[in-house]
N, C-alpha and C positions, 0 to 999 in steps of 0.2 A: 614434656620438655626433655624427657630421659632419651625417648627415642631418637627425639632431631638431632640430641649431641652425638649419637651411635649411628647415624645417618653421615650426617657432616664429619666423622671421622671415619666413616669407611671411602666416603665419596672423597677425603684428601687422600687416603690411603691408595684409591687407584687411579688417580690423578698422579700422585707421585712414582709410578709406575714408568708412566711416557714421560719422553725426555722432549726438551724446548721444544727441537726441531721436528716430534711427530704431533704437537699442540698446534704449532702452527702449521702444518700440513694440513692437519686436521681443521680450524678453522679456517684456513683462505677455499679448502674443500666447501666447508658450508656457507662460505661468504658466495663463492660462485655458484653453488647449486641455487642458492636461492635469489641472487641478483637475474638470474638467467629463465625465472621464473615471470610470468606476468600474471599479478595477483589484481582480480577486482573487488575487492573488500567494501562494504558499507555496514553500519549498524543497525539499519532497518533490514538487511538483506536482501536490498534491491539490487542487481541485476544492470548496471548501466551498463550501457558501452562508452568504452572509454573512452570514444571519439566524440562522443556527444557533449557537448558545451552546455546546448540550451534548451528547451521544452517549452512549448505553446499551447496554451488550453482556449481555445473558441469559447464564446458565447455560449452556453449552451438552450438550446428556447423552447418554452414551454411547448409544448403543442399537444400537453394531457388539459380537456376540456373541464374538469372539474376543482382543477389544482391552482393555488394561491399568485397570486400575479407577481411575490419576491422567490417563489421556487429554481426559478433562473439562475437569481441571483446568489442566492444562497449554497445551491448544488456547483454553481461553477468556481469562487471563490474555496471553498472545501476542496474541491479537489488541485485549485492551484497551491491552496495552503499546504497540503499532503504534502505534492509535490515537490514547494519549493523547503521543508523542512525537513523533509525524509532522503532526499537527496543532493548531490553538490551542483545540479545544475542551473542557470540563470533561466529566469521564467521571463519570458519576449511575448509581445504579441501574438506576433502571424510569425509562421515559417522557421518553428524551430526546429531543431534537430532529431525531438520527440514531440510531434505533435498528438492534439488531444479533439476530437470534436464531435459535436453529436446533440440530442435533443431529448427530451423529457418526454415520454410517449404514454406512460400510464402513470395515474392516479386516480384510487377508488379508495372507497371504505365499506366493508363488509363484515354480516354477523359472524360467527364462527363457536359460541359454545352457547348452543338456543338450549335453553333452561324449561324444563316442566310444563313451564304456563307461555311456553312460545312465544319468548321475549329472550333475546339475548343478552348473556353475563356480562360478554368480551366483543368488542367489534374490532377490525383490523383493517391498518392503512397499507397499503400496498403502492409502492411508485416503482415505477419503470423508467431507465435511462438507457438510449441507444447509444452507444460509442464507439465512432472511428479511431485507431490509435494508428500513429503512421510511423515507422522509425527510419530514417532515411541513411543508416547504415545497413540494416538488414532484411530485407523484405520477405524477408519468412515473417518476421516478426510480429509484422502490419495484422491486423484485425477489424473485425467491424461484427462486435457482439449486442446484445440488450442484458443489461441487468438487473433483475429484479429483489427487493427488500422487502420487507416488512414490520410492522410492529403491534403489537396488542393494549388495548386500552378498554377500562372497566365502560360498560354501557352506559351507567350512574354520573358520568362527564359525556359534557358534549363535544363533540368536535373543534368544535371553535377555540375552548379552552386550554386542549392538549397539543392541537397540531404545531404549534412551533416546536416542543419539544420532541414530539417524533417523528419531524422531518430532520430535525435538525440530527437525530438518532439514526435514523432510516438512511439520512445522506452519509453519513461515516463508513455504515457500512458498503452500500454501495461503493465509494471514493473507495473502500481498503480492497474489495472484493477488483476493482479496476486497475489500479496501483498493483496486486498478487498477479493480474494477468498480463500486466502489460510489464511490470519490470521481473517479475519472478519467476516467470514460465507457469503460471496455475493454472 
């Protein structure tokens, strides 16, 4: 408390230094430096362009052979949800500003820590999503990557029992890893 008042009286101390008219010199200086500024601020730290109003996320369709028939639904919803929470933009159908589209290309499960007696500990789910992203103010920006996830699960469960919880896992990641490249530069 001792310091802020030795603070706050040195800080009046050179305050009282300048006179009216170099106070306000001084701020209509930083009122125009910074109105003269174009800031694009977010608290997720995305990356919008400013011109962009709205963002469109397709279908996205399964077309991994072994993956659950709501993986669709599940992965496309997550990523609209990201989108329309982590951003100011209105989420449209078709043809937004920032489009999003692409398809589900891998899902497997695989052993990964084979124990002793050649039985594995840990098996691991792995999914794959293609994604087109289109920005129709920048065309640097446009991409068409795959991105791949995963997650670990004790061998002692079976699949059936865990897999909604590590897709539902596995899809966050993917969605944030797509979200880093599409509005972040990642």
């Amino acid at each position: 408390m001792k310091i802020i008042k030795q603070l706050n009286k040195i800080i009046k101390t050179q305050i009282s230094f300048l006179s009216n008219k170099q106070i306000l010199l001084l701020g209509s200086f930083v009122l125009v430096l910074i109105s003269g500024c174009k800031i694009n601020y977010s608290f997720s730290g995305a990356s919008v362009p400013v011109e962009a109003k709205t963002v469109s996320v397709d279908y996205f369709q399964n077309n991994a052979s072994l993956a659950p028939p709501t993986i669709s639904q599940t992965f496309t919803e997550a990523l609209r949800d990201k989108l329309s929470s982590q951003t100011r933009l209105g989420l449209v159908n078709k043809g937004g500003d920032l489009a999003f589209e692409g398809s589900i290309i891998g899902y497997a499960t695989s052993p990964i820590a084979i124990q002793s007696s050649d039985q594995a500990a840990l098996n691991r789910l792995t999914i794959t999503v293609n994604v087109k992203y289109t920005c129709s103010f920048d065309e640097k920006k446009n991409f068409e990557q795959s991105f791949s996830r995963f997650s670990d699960y004790s061998s002692t469960s079976s699949l059936a029992t865990v897999e909604d919880d590590l897709i539902k896992d596995i899809n966050q990641q993917i969605v944030q890893d797509i979200f880093n490249r599409a509005l972040n530069d990642w």
